[in-house]
C-alpha positions in Angstrom: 0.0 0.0 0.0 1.4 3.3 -1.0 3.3 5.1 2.3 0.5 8.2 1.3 -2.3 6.0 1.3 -1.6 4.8 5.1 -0.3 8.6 6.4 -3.6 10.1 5.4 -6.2 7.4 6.6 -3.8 7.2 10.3 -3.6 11.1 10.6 -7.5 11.3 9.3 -8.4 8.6 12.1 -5.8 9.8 14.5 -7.6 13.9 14.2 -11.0 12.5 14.0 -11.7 9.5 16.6 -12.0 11.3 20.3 -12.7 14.6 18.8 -17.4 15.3 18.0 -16.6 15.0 14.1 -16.9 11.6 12.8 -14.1 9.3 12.3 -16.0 7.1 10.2 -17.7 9.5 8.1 -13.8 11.3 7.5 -12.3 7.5 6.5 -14.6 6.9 3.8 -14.3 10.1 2.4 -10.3 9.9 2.7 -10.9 6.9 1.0 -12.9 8.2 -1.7 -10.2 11.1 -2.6 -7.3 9.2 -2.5 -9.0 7.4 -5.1 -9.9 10.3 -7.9 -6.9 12.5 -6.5 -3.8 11.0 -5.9 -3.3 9.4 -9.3 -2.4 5.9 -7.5 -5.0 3.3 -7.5 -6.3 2.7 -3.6 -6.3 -1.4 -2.4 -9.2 -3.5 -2.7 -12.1 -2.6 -0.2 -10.8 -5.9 2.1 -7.4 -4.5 2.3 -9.3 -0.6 3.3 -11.6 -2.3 6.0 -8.0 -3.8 7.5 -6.4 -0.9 7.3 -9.3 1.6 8.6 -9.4 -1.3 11.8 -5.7 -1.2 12.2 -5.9 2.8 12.9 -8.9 2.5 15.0 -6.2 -0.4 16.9 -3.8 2.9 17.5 -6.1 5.2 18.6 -7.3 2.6 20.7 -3.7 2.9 22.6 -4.0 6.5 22.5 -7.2 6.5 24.7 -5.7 3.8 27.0 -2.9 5.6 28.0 -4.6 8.8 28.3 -7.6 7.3 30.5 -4.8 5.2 32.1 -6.5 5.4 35.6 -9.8 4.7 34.5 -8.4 1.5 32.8 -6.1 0.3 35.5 -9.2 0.9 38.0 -11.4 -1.8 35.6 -8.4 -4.2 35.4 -8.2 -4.2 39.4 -12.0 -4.2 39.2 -12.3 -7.5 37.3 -9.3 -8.9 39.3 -11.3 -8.3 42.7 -14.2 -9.4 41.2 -12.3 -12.8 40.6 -12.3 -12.8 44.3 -15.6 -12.0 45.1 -15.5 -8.9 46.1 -17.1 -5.5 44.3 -15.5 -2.2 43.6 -15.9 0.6 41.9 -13.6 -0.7 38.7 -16.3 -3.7 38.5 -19.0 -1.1 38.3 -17.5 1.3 35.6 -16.7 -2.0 33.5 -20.6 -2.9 33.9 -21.5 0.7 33.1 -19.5 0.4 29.7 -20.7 -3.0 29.1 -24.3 -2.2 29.4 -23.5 1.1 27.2 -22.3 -1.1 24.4 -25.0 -3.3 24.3 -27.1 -1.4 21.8 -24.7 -0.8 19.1 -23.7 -4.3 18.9 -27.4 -5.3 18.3 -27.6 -2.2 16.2 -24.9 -3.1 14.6 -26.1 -6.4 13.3 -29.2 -5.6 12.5 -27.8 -2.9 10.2 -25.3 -5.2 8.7 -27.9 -7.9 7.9 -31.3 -5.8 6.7 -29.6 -2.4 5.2 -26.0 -3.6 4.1 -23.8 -0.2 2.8 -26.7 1.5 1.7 -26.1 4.2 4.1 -21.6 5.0 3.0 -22.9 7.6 0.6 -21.1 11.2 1.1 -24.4 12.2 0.4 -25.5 10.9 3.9 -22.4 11.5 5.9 -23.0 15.5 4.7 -26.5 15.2 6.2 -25.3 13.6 9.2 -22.4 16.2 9.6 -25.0 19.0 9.7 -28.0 17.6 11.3 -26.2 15.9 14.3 -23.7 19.0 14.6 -26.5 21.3 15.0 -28.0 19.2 17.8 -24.6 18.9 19.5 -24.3 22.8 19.4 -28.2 23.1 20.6 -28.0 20.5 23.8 -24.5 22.3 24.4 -25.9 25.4 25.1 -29.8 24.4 27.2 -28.4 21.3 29.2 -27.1 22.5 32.7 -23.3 21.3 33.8 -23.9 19.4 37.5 -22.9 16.2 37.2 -19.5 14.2 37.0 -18.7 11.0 35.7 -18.9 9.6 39.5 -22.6 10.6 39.0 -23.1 7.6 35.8 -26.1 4.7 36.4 -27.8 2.2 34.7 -30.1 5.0 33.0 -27.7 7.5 32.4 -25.1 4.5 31.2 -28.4 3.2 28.8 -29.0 6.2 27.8 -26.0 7.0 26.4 -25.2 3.5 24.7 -28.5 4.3 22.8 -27.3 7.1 21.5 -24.5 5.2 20.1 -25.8 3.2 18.3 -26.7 6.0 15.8 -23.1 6.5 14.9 -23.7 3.2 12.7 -24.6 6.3 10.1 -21.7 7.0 8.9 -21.2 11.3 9.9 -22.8 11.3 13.0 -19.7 10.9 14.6 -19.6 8.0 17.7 -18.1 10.7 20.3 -20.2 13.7 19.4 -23.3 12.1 19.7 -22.5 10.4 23.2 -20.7 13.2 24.6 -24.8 14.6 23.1 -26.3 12.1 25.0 -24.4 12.9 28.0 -24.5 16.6 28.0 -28.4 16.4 27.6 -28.4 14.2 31.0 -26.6 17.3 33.0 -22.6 15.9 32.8 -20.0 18.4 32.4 -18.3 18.8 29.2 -14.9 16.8 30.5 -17.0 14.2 32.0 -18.9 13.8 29.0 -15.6 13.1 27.1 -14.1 11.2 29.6 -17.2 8.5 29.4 -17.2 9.2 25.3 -13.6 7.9 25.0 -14.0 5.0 27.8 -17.0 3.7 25.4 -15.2 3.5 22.7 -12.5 0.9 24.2 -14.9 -2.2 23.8 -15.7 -1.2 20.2 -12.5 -0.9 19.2 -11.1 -4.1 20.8 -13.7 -6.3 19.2 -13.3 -4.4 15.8 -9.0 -4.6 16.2 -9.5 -8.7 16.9 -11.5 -8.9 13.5 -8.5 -6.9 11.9 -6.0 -9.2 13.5 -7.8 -12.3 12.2 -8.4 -10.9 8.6 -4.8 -10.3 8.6 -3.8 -14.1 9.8 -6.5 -14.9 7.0 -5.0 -13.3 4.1 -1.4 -14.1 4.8 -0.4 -11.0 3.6 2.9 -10.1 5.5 2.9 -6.3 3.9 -0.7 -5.8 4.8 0.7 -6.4 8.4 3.6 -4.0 8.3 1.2 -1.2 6.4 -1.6 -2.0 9.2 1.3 -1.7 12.2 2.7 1.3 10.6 -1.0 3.0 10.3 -1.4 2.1 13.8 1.5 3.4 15.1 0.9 6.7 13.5 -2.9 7.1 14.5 -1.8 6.6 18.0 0.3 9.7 17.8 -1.8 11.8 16.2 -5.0 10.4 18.2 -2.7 11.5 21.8 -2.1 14.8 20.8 -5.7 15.2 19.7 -7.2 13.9 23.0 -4.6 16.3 24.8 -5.9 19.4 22.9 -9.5 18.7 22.6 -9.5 17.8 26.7 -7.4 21.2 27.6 -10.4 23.2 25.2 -13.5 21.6 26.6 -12.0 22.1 30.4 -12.4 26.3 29.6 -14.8 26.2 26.5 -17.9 24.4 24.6 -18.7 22.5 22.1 -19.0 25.2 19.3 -15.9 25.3 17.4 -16.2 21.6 16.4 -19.8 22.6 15.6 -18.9 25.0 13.2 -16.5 22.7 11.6 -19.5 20.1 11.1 -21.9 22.7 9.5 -19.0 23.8 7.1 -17.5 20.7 6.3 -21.6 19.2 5.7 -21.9 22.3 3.3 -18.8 21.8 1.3 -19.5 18.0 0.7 -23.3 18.5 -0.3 -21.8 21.2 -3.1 -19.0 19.2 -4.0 -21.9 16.5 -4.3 -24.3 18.5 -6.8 -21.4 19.5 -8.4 -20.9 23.4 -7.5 -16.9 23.0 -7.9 -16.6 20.4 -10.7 -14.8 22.8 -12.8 -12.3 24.0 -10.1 -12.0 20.4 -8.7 -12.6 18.4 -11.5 -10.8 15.3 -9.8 -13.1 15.2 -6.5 -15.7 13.5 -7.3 -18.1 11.9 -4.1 -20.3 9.0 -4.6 
């Protein structure tokens, strides 16, 4: 796989993961314009899907070691729980569980009944726009009084509902749960504190598929280009945590709002073809 091919999709996956601005609806899109503007022919769609799972793998790392606490407190949690004995670790890891129980249903019921019917930039535009705009308007009516030491069953249900509307590609997993969480009272850090602990049990099951359709292809340079990807998403992924985390602790959700509504506009014109002259190669399908 071309070294350009794997520095955009890792930087685009590394910027776009943690941060209320779809990962997913950035990869396909990457995808797409590597494809009628680089002049070098991308891999099959197997070899994108490993690739796209092997970034997801770094950022993965990323959130790990900046939730670090948080995770060793679930590992010591389960340990204990070995034992018999509760603890607040075994609690958060049954919050999270509970929260990822919808997507996964989601999930399959998507896969099976509606397919990739819904990767159209035409629908990641909308869903930029439309879920942006409700991110900016629960931002600014939902009060800021709880913490994530304040997270139940409902508020944990809640949120994992929510979720499972990031199966459209645009929505953008984190913005609509740190949504979902900012309508139920939680403070904008605690919002994207939970957002980014939710996304660990996703992201392992999705990087064990990648490490098995690796083993299954036998392809040795898919396995180098998917480490190499990794490696560079978790970089990019760490330093976007860091600076969206320092923002939100002083400011709101509106900058990454605007950049929704802008982005939504520019794809639908690129779409019905306002810049086909002055882009002639950027062509969304």
């Amino acid at each position: 796989m071309p070294l350009l091919h794997i520095a955009v999709v890792a930087i685009v996956q590394g910027l776009t993961e943690f941060l209320p601005i779809s990962s997913s609806g950035h990869l396909i899109l990457a995808w797409q314009v590597l494809e009628h503007g680089t002049g070098q022919p991308v891999p099959p769609e197997a070899q994108q899907l490993v690739m796209d799972i092997a970034v997801h793998v770094g950022t993965l790392g990323a959130v790990m070691a900046y939730l670090w606490r948080e995770v060793w407190l679930i590992l010591r949690g389960m340990g204990l729980a070995a034992r018999g004995r509760p603890s607040p670790g075994l609690r958060l890891l049954g919050l999270l569980v509970l929260a990822t129980i919808p997507v996964i249903i989601a999930g399959f019921l998507l896969d099976h009944f509606v397919g990739t019917a819904l990767r159209s930039a035409e629908v990641i535009a909308w869903a930029f726009i439309g879920f942006g705009l409700l991110l900016y308007v629960v931002d600014r009516i939902s009060l800021t009084v709880k913490r994530m030491e304040h997270i139940g069953l409902g508020s944990a249900l809640f949120v994992g509902l929510a979720q499972a509307l990031a199966l459209i590609p645009g929505t953008s997993r984190a913005g609509i749960t740190m949504t979902a969480a900012r309508a139920l009272g939680y403070e904008r850090i605690d919002a994207a504190r939970f957002s980014m602990l939710l996304s660990i049990p996703t992201i392992v099951a999705a990087g064990g598929l990648a490490g098995y359709k690796i083993y299954k292809t036998d392809n040795i340079s898919l396995g180098f280009d998917a480490l190499l990807g990794a490696v560079l998403a978790f970089v990019v992924a760490l330093l976007a945590i860091l600076a969206m985390m320092t923002w939100l602790r002083r400011a709101s959700f509106t900058p990454f709002v605007i950049y929704r509504v802008i982005f939504g506009v520019f794809l639908l014109a690129v779409i019905y073809g306002v810049f086909k002259d002055a882009l002639p190669w950027l062509v969304l399908q």
